[in-house]
C-alpha positions as CSV (number, residue, x, y, z in Angstrom):
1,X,-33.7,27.2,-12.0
2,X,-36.1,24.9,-10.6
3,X,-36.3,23.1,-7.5
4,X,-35.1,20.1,-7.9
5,X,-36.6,18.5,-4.6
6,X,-38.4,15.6,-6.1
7,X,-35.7,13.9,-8.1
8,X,-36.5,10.9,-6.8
9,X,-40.0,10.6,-6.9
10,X,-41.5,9.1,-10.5
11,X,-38.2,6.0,-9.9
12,X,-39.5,5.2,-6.4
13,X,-43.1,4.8,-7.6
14,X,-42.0,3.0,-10.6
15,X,-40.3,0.8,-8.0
16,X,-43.4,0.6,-5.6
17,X,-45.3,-0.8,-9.0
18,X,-43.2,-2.5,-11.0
19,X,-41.4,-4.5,-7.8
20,X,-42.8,-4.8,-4.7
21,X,-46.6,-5.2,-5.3
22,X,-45.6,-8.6,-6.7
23,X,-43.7,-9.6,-3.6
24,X,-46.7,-8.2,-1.0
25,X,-49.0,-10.4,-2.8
26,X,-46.5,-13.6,-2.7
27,X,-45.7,-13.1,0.9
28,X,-48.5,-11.3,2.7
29,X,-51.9,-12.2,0.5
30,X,-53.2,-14.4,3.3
31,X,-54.0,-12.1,5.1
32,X,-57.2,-11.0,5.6
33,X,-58.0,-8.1,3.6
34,X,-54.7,-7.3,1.3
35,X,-55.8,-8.0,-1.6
36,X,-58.1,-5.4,-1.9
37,X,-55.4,-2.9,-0.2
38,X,-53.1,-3.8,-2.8
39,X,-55.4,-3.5,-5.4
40,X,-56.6,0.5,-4.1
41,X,-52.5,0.8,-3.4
42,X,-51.6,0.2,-7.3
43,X,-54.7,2.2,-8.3
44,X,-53.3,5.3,-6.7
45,X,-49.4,5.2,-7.6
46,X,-50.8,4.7,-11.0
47,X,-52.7,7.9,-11.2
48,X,-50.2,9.8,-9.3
49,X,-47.2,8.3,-11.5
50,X,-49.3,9.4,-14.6
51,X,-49.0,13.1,-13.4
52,X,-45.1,13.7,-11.9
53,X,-43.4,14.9,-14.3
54,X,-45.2,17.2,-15.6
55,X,-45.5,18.6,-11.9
56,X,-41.9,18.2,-11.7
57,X,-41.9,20.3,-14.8
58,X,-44.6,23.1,-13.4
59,X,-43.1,23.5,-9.9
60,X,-41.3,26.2,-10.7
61,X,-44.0,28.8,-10.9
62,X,-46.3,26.7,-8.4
63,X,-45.4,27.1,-4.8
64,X,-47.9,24.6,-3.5
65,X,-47.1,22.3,-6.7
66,X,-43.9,22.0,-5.0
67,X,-45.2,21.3,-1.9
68,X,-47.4,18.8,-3.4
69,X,-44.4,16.8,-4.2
70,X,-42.7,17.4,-1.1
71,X,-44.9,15.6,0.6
72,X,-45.2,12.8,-2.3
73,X,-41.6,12.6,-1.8
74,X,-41.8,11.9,1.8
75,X,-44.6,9.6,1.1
76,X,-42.8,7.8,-1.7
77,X,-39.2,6.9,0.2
78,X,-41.3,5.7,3.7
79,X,-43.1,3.4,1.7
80,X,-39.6,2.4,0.0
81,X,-38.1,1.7,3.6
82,X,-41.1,-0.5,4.2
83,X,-40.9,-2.3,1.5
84,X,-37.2,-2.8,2.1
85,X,-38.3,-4.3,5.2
86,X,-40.3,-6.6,3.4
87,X,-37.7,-7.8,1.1
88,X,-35.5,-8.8,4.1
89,X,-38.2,-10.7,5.6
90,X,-39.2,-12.9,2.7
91,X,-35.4,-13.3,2.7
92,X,-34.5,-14.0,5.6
93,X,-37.9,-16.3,5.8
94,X,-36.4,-18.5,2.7
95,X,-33.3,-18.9,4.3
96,X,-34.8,-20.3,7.7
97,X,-37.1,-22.9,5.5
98,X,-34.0,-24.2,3.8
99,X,-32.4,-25.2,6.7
100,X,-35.6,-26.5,7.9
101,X,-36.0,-24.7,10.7
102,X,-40.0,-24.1,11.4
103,X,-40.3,-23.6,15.9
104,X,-43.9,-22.4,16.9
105,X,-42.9,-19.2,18.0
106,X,-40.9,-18.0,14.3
107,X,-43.9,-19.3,13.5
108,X,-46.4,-17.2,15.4
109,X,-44.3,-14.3,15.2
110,X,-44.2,-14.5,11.5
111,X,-47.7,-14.3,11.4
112,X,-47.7,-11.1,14.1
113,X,-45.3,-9.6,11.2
114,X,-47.4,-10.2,8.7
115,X,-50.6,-8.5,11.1
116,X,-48.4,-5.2,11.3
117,X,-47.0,-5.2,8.0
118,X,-50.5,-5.1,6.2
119,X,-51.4,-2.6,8.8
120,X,-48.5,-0.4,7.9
121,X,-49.7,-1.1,3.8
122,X,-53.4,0.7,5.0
123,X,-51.5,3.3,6.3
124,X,-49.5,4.1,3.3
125,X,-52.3,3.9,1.4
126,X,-54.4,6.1,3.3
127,X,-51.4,8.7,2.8
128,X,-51.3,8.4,-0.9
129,X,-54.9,8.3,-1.1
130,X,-55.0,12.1,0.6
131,X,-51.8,12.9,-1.8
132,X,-54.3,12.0,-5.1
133,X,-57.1,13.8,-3.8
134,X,-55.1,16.8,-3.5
135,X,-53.0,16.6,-7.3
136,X,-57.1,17.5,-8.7
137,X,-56.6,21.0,-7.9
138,X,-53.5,21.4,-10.1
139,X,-54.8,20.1,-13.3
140,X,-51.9,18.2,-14.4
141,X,-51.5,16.7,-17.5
142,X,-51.4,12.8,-17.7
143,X,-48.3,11.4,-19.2
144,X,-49.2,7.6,-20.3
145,X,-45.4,6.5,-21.7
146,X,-42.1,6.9,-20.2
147,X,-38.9,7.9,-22.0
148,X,-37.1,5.3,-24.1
149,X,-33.7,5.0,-24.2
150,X,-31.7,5.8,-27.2
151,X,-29.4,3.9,-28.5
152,X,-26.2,5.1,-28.5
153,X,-23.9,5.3,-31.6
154,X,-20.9,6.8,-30.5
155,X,-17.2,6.3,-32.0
156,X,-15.1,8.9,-31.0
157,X,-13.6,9.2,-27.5
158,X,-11.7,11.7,-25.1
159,X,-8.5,11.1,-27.2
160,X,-10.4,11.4,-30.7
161,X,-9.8,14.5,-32.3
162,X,-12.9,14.5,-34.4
163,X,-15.1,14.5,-31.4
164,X,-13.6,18.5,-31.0
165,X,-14.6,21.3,-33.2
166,X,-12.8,24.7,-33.7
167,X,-10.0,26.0,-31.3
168,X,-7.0,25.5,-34.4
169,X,-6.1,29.2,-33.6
170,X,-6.1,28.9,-29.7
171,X,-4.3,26.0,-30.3
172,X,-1.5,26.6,-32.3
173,X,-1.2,30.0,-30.0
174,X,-0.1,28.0,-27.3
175,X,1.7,25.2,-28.7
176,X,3.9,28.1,-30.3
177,X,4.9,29.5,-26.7
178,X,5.5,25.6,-25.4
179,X,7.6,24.6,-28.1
180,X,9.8,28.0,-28.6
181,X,12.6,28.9,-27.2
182,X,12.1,32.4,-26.9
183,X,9.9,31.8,-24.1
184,X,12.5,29.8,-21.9
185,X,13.5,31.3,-18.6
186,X,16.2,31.4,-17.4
187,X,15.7,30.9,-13.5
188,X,12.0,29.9,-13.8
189,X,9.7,27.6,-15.3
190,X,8.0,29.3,-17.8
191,X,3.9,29.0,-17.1
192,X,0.9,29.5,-19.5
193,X,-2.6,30.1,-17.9
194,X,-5.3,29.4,-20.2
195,X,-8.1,31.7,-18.4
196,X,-11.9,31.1,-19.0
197,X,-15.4,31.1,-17.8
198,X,-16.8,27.2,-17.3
199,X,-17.9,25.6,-20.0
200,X,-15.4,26.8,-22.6
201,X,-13.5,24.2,-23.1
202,X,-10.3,24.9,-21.3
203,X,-9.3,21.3,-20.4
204,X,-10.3,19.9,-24.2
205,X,-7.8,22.7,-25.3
206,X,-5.1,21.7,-22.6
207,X,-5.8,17.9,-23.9
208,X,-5.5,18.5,-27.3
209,X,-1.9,20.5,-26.5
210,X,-1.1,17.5,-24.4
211,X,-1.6,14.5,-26.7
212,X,0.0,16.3,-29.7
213,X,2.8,14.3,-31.3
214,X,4.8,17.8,-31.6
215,X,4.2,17.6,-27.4
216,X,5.4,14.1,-27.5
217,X,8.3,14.6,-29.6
218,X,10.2,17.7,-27.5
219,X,9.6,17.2,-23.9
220,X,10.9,14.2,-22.2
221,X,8.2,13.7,-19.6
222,X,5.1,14.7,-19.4
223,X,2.4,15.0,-16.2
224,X,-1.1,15.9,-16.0
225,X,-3.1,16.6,-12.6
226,X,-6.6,17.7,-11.5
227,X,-6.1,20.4,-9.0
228,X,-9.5,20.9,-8.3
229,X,-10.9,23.7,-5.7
230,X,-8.0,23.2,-2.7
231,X,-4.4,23.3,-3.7
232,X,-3.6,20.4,-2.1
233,X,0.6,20.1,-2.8
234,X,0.8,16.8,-1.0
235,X,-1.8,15.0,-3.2
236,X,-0.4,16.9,-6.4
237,X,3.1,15.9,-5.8
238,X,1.7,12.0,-5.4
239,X,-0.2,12.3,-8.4
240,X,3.0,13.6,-10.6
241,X,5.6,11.1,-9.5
242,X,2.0,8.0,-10.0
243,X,1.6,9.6,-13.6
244,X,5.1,7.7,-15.2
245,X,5.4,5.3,-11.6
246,X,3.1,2.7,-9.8
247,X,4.6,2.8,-6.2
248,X,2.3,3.5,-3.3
249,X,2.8,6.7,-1.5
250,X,-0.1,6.2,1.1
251,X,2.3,7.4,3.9
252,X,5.0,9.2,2.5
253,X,5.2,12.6,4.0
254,X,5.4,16.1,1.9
255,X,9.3,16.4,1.9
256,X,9.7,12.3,1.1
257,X,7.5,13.1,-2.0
258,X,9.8,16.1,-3.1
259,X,12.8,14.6,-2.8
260,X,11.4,11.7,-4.8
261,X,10.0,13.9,-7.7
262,X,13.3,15.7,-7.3
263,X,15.4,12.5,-8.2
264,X,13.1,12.1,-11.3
265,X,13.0,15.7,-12.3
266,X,16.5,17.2,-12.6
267,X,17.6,17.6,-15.6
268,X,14.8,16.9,-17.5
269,X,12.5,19.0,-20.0
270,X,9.1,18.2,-18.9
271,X,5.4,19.9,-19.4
272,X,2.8,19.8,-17.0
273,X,-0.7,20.5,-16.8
274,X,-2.6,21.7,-14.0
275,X,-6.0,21.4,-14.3
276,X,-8.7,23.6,-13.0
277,X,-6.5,25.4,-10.5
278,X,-8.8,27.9,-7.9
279,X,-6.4,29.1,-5.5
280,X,-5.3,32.7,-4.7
281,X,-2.8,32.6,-2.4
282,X,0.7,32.5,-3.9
283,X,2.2,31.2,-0.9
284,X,0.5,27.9,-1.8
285,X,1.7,27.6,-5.3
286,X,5.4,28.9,-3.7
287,X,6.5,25.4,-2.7
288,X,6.0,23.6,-6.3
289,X,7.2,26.4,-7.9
290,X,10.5,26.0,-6.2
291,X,10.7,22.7,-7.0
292,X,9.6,23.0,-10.6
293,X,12.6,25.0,-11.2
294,X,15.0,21.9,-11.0
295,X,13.7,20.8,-14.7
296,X,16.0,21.4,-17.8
297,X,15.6,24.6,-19.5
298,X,12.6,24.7,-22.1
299,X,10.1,22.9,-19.1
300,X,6.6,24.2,-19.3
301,X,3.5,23.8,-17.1
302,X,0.1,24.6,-18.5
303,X,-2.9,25.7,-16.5
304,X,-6.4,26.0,-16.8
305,X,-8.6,28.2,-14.7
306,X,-11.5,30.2,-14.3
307,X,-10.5,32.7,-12.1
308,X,-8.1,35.5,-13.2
309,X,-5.9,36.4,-10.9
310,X,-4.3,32.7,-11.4
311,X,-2.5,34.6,-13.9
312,X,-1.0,37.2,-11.9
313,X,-0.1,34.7,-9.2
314,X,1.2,31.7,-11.0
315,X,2.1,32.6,-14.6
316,X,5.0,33.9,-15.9
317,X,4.1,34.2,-19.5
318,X,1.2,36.2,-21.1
319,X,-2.3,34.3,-20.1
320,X,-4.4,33.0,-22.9
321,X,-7.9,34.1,-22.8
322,X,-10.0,31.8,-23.8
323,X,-12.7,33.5,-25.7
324,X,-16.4,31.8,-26.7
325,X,-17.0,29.0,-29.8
326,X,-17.8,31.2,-32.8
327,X,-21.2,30.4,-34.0
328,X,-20.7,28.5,-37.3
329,X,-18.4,26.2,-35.3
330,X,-20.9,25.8,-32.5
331,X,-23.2,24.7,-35.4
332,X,-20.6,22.1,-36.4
333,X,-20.3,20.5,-32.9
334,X,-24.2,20.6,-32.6
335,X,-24.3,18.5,-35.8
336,X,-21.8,16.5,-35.1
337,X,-23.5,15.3,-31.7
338,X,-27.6,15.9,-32.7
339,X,-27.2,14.1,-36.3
340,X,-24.8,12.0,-35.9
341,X,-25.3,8.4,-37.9
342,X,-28.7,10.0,-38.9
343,X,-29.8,10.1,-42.6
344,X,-33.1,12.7,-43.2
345,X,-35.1,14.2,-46.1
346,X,-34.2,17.5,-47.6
347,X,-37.7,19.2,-46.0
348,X,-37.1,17.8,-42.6
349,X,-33.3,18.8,-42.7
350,X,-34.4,22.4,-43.3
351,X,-36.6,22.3,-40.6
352,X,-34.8,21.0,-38.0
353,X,-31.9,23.5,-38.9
354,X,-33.6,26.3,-38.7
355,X,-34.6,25.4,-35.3
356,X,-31.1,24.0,-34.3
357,X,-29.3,27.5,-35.2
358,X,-31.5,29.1,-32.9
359,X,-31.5,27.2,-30.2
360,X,-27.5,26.9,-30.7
361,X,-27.5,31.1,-30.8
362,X,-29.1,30.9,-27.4
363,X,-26.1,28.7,-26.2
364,X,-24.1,32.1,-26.6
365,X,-20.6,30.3,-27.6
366,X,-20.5,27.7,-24.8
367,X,-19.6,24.4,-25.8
368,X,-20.2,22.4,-22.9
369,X,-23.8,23.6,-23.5
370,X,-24.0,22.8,-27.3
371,X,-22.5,19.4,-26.7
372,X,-25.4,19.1,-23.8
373,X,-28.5,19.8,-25.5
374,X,-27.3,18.3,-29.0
375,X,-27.0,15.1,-27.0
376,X,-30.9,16.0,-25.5
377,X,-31.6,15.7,-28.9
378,X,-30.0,13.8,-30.4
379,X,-32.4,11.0,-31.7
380,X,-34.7,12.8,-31.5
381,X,-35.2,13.8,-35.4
382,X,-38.4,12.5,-35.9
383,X,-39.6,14.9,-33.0
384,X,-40.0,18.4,-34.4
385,X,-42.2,19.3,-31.6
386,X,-39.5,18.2,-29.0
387,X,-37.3,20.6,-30.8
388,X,-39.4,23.2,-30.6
389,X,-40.3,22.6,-26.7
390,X,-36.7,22.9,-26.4
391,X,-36.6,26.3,-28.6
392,X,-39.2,28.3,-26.7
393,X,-38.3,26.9,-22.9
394,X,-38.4,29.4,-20.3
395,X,-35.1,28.5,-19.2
396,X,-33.6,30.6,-22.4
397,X,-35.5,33.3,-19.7
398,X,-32.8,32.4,-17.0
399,X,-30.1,32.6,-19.7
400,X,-30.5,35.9,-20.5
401,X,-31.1,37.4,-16.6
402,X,-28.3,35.7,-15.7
403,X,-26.1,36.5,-18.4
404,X,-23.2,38.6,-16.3
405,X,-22.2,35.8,-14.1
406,X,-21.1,32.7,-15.9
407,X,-22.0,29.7,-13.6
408,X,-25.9,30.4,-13.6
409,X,-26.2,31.0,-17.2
410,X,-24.3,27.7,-18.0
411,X,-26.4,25.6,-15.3
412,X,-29.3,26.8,-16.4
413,X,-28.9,25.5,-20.0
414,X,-27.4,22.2,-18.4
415,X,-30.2,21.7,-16.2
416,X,-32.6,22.1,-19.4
417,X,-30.9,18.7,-20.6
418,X,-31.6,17.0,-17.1
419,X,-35.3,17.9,-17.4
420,X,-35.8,16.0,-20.7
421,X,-34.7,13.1,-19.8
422,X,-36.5,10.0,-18.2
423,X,-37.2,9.7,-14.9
424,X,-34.5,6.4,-14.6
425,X,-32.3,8.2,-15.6
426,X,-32.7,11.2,-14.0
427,X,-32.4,9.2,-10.2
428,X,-29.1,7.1,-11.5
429,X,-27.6,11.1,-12.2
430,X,-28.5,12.6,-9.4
431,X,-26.9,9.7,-7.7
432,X,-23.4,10.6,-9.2
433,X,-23.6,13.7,-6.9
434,X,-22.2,11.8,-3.7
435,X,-19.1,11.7,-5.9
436,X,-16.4,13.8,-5.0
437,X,-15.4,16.4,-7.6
438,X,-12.9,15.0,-10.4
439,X,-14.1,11.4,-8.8
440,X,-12.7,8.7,-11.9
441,X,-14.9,5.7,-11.3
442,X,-15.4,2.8,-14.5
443,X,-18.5,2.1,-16.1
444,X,-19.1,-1.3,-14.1
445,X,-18.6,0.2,-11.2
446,X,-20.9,2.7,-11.1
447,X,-23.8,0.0,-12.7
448,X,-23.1,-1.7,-9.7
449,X,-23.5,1.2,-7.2
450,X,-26.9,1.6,-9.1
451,X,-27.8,-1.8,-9.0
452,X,-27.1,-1.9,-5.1
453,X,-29.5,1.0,-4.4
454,X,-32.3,-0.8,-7.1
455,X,-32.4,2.3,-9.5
456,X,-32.1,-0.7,-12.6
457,X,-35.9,-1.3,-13.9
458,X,-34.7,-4.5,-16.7
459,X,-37.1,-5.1,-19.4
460,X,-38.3,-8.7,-20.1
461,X,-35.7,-10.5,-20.9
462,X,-32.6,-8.8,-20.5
463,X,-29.8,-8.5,-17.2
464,X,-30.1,-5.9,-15.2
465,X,-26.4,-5.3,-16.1
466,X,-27.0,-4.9,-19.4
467,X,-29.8,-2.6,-18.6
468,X,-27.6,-0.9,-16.6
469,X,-24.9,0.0,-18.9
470,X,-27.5,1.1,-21.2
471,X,-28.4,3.9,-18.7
472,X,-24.7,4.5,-18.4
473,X,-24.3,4.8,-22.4
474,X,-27.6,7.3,-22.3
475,X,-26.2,9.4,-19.6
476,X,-22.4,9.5,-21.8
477,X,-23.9,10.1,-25.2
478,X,-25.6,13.0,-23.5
479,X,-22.6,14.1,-22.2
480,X,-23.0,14.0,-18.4
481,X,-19.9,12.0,-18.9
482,X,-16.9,12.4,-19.9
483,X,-14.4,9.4,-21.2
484,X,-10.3,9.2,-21.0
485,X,-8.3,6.5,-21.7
486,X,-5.1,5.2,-19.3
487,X,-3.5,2.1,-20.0
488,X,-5.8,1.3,-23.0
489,X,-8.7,1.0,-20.2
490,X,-11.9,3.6,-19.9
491,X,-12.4,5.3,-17.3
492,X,-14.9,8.1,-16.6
493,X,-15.6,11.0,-14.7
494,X,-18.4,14.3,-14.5
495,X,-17.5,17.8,-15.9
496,X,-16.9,19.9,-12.7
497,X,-19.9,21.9,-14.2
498,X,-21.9,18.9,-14.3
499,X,-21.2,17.7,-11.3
500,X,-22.2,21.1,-9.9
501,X,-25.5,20.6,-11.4
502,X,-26.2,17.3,-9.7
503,X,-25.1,18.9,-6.5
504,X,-27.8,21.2,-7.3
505,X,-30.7,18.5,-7.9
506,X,-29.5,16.2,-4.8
507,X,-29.5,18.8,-2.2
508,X,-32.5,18.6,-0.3
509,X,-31.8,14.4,-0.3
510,X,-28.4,14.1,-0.6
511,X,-25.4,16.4,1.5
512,X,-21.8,16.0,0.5
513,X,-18.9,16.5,3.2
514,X,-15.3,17.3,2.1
515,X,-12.8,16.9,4.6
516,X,-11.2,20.7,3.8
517,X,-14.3,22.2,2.7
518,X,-17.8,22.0,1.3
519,X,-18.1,22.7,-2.2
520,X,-20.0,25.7,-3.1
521,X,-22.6,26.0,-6.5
C-alpha cells in the first residue's frame, strides 16, 4: 500500500491560495516589498498544487518522490501555523480598534510585527521556491481541475433492507437456531458465533436477524453492544441496562451494574448481540456468562467475530461460518450502489458492465469492498476511462500477494477508493482517524470539527455548513460511513475496517492513544 505521508498536503496549499493570500495583502501590503513576495508566493503553490496528486499517486515506486513531499509537507503546515498567526493578529487588531484603543507603542509594535511577519513570508517562499525547483526532475503530470463532488442520491439507510443484497440462506440458518426450541439449554444461554474475515458482512447479517419482526415478536427484550478489541465487562454491562433505560451510570461500580441488569433480567427471554468480540481469554467472558444465565429459557446472544477460537471459548451452539458474497450477488450490490438513479444507453451499459464484472471479480466476494469502489464510481458513468483506471490499478497487484491474510487484501482495495477521491475530501477523512474505534458522532458534529480545523473550502455563495455536509454526504454515499437510526435520529459511525484504513493514512501526522491499548492495523 502506499505511503500515505502527505495526506494533507494538496488541502493545505489550497488553503495557503484560496485563504490567506487575501488576508496578507489586506493586512501586511504596506509593507515595503510584499506585494511582489506574494505575487512569487502564489506563483509557486500554484505550480506545485498543479502537480501533488499525481506525486501522491507515484510515491509508491519513487523513494525520493516521497521524500519530495515529505519535505512539501513540512513546508506546507509551517506556513499554515504562520498564517494562523496572522489570522489572530488581524483579529485581535480589529478588536483593539473597536474599542478604540490606538497607544504609540501597539502602534509601533504593530508595525515591528508586520517587519517580521513579511520577513517570515520571504522565508517560506524561499523554501517553496527550492521545493519547485526540485519537482522538475520527476516529470509530473499537471492536473488543472480538482474533483467535484457528487451529488448524492441516496434513499435507503442502515435499517433499509434493500440497501443489502444476498445472505437469505445465512440468514434464515440462524434465525432457525434463535427461534427454535431445540436449541434451548437448559443451564446455559445458548450462543451463536457468526465467524468471518473483515469485510463480510457479519454485523449487516447480525442487523438484519436483529430488526426482524419474527425477532421482535418472540423475545421480550432485546440488547445490542459493540465489544470492540478489549472486553471491557464494565462498559458492556452499562451499555445493556442504557439500551431499554436512560439513567446515568458514570460511577456505578461493576457489582452495582450487575445487580441492576440482574433486577431487569430474570425471568425474561431476551437476545443479545455482541458485536465484533476479539477476546481469547474465557476468564473474561466468565463473569457475563454467569450472569446471562438468569434469563428465561429460549434467551439467545449472537456474536460476530473474526477470530475463531471465539467459538470454542464463548459459543455453545455450532458457529456459523460466514462464507464470501457469491459473484452474481456481488454484481447486484455493485449495481445497486454504482447505477443507482442513473438512466444509460444500451452501448454504454454494455461497456461499463463488462468492466464492472471484472473489477467486481477482483473484489473476491467482499462486500465491504464492492459497496467501496461502486461508491468510487458511482457517478462516474460518463467516465469510461475512470473505470478502466480503476480496472487495471496496481493495487489489484497487492490483492492478489496478499491474498492469505484477510486484513491487507481488504485495505488494499479500500485504500483504492481513498485515492480517487479529491483532495478535500481526502484531509476531512483522514481526520476521522483521531476517532476512537466504534466512535458514534452526528453529521453536524463532525462538520463542525472540520470547520474548526478550516478543512471547509465554500464555493461562492453557499455556507460553509452546507459545504460541509456536502463533504459529509460524499464521504457516506461512498461508504466511509455507515448510518443507524436510534430514537428516529441519525447517527453515524466508521467500519472498524475503515477506520483502520484512516489510521493507516494519518500515521506519520496523527497518533491515537487508548487508555488499555493502542490499536494495531
Amino acid at each position: 500500500m502506499a505511503d500515505p505521508t502527505s495526506y494533507v498536503i494538496k488541502p493545505v496549499v489550497d488553503i495557503i491560495l484560496k485563504s490567506t493570500t487575501k488576508l496578507i495583502r489586506e493586512e501586511f501590503s504596506r509593507v515595503h516589498g510584499i506585494k511582489k513576495v506574494i505575487k512569487d508566493l502564489e506563483s509557486k503553490l500554484t505550480s506545485i498544487q498543479s502537480v501533488v496528486e499525481d506525486a501522491e499517486n507515484k510515491q509508491v515506486n519513487e523513494p525520493h518522490l516521497k521524500d519530495w513531499l515529505r519535505k512539501l509537507q513540512n513546508a506546507a503546515s509551517d506556513a499554515e501555523d504562520i498564517l494562523d498567526a496572522f489570522t489572530t493578529e488581524a483579529y485581535l487588531w480589529k478588536q483593539r480598534q473597536k474599542e478604540h484603543k490606538f497607544p504609540t507603542t501597539l502602534s509601533i509594535s504593530r508595525t515591528s510585527y508586520k517587519r517580521d511577519a513579511a520577513h517570515k513570508i520571504e522565508k517560506i517562499l524561499e523554501r517553496f521556491n527550492r521545493i519547485a525547483k526540485e519537482k522538475e526532475a520527476f516529470h509530473l503530470n499537471i492536473k488543472v481541475n480538482g474533483g467535484d463532488i457528487v451529488s448524492p442520491n441516496y434513499t435507503g439507510y442502515f435499517v433499509d433492507k434493500s440497501g443489502v443484497v444476498g445472505r437469505e440462506d445465512d440468514k434464515e440458518r440462524i434465525m432457525h437456531v434463535l427461534l427454535s426450541n431445540e436449541f434451548d439449554k437448559e443451564r446455559d444461554v445458548s450462543v451463536i458465533p457468526i465467524i468471518g474475515m473483515g469485510g463480510l458482512g457479519k454485523t449487516t447479517l447480525a442487523q438484519l436477524l436483529f430488526n426482524d419482526e419474527r425477532v421482535n415478536e418472540h423475545f421480550e427484550a432485546k440488547m445490542w453492544v459493540c465489544v470492540i478489541v478489549q472486553f471491557d465487562l464494565t462498559r458492556i454491562l452499562k451499555e445493556m441496562i442504557q439500551f431499554h433505560s436512560k439513567m446515568k451510570l458514570d460511577d456505578s461500580s461493576t457489582s452495582d451494574l450487575q445487580s441492576r441488569l440482574l433486577e431487569y433480567m430474570v425471568g425474561q427471554c431476551f437476545l443479545l448481540v455482541l458485536d465484533d468480540v476479539w477476546t481469547e481469554d474465557y476468564l473474561k467472558w466468565e463473569p457475563l456468562k454467569d450472569l446471562l444465565k438468569q434469563g428465561a429459557k429460549g434467551s439467545r446472544v449472537l456474536v460476530t467475530s473474526r477470530i475463531t477460537k471465539v467459538k470454542d471459548i464463548i459459543g455453545t451452539q455450532p458457529p456459523h461460518l460466514l462464507g464470501y458474497l457469491p459473484g452474481e450477488e456481488c454484481w447486484s450490490l455493485f449495481a445497486k450502489t454504482a447505477f443507482q438513479g442513473v438512466s444509460l444507453s444500451s452501448q454504454r451499459q454494455e461497456v461499463l458492465e463488462d468492466i464492472g464484472r471484472e473489477i467486481v471479480r477482483k473484489c473476491k466476494g467482499l462486500p465491504l469492498a464492492v459497496k467501496a469502489i461502486g461508491g468510487l464510481l458511482r457517478g462516474c458513468v460518463d467516465d469510461v476511462n475512470k473505470w478502466r483506471k480503476i480496472q487495471s490499478s496496481e493495487i489489484w497487484e497487492i490483492e492478489e500477494e496478499n491474498s492469505g491474510y484477510d486484513k491487507p487484501k481488504i485495505l488494499a482495495i479500500l485504500k483504492l477508493s481513498y485515492d480517487h477521491l479529491p483532495s478535500h475530501l481526502k484531509r476531512c477523512f483522514s481526520y476521522c482517524s483521531l476517532f476512537p474505534k466504534a466512535y458514534i458522532f452526528h453529521k453536524e458534529e463532525l462538520v463542525k470539527l472540520w470547520l474548526a480545523q478550516r478543512f471547509i473550502q465554500a464555493r461562492e455563495q453557499e455556507k460553509e455548513e452546507e459545504t460541509g455536509i456536502k463533504y459529509f454526504d460524499e464521504l457516506f454515499v461512498r461508504s466511509f460511513f455507515q448510518v443507524s437510526v436510534i430514537d428516529n435520529k441519525e447517527i453515524f459511525n466508521m467500519h472498524d475496517l475503515i477506520h483502520d484504513l484512516a489510521l493507516s493514512i494519518s500515521s506519520p501526522s496523527c497518533c491515537l492513544i487508548n487508555d488499555n491499548e493502542p490499536y494495531n492495523f
